[in-house]
N, C-alpha and C positions, 0 to 999 in steps of 0.2 A: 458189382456185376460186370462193368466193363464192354470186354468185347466178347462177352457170355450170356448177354443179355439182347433183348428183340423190344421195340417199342411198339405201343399200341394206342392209338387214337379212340378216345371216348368221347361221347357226349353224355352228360350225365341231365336224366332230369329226374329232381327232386320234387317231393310231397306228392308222387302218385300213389295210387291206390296198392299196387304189390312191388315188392322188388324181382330183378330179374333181369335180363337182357330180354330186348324186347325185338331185337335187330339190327340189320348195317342200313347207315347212309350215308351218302358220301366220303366211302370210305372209315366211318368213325362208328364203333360198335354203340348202338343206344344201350344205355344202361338205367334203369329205371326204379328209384330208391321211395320209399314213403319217410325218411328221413329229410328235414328242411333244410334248405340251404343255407344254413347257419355256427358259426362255431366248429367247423369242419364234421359237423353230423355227417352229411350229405356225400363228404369227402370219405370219413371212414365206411360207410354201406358201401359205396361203390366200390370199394376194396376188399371189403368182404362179398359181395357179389361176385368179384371177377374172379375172387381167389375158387369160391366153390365153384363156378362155371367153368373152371380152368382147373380143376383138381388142382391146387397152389396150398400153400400155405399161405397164409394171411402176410405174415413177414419178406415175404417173396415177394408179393405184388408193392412197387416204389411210387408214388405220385413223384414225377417227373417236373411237369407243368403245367398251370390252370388249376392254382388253387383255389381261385377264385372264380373261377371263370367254369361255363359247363361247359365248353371245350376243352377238355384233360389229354395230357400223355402221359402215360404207365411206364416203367421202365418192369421188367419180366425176365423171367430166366429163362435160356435160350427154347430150353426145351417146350417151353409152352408153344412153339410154336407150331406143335401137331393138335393143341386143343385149340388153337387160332385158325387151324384151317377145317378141323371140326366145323366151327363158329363160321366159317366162308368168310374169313375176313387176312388178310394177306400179312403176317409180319415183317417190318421195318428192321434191320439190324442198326445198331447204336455204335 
């Protein structure tokens, strides 16, 4: 993706009750999976979360960084960045 691509700061929290974005803070979109934080479960919903919230394609949305960790970066194709302000959340260029 390059420099065709916008990054996005998530928070993911795992084993809640529905999936979905749930909001921004501090800058980081909440992303909210009933997937466990285990064996990258938790990691793939959030990417299919962001992808249908973002009209994307599943293969489109890239975990960046924080595989581990529920602080993630997305790496996004530029163009999401009109569903990013949809969402009131500001994209980062890479």
């Amino acid at each position: 993706m390059g420099d065709q691509s916008v990054l996005l700061r998530v928070k993911a929290k795992p084993h809640a009750r529905q999936d979905g974005v749930i909001g921004v803070r501090a800058g980081e979109l909440i992303v909210a999976v009933r997937a466990p934080a285990e064996k990258g479960k938790a990691n793939a919903e959030v990417i299919r979360v962001l992808a249908v919230a973002l009209g994307l394609p599943r293969e489109s949305v890239m975990l960046k960084s924080g595989g581990s960790s529920p602080h993630k970066v997305f790496q996004l194709p530029r163009h999401a960045a009109a569903a990013l302000k949809r969402l009131a959340l500001p994209a980062t260029s890479s």
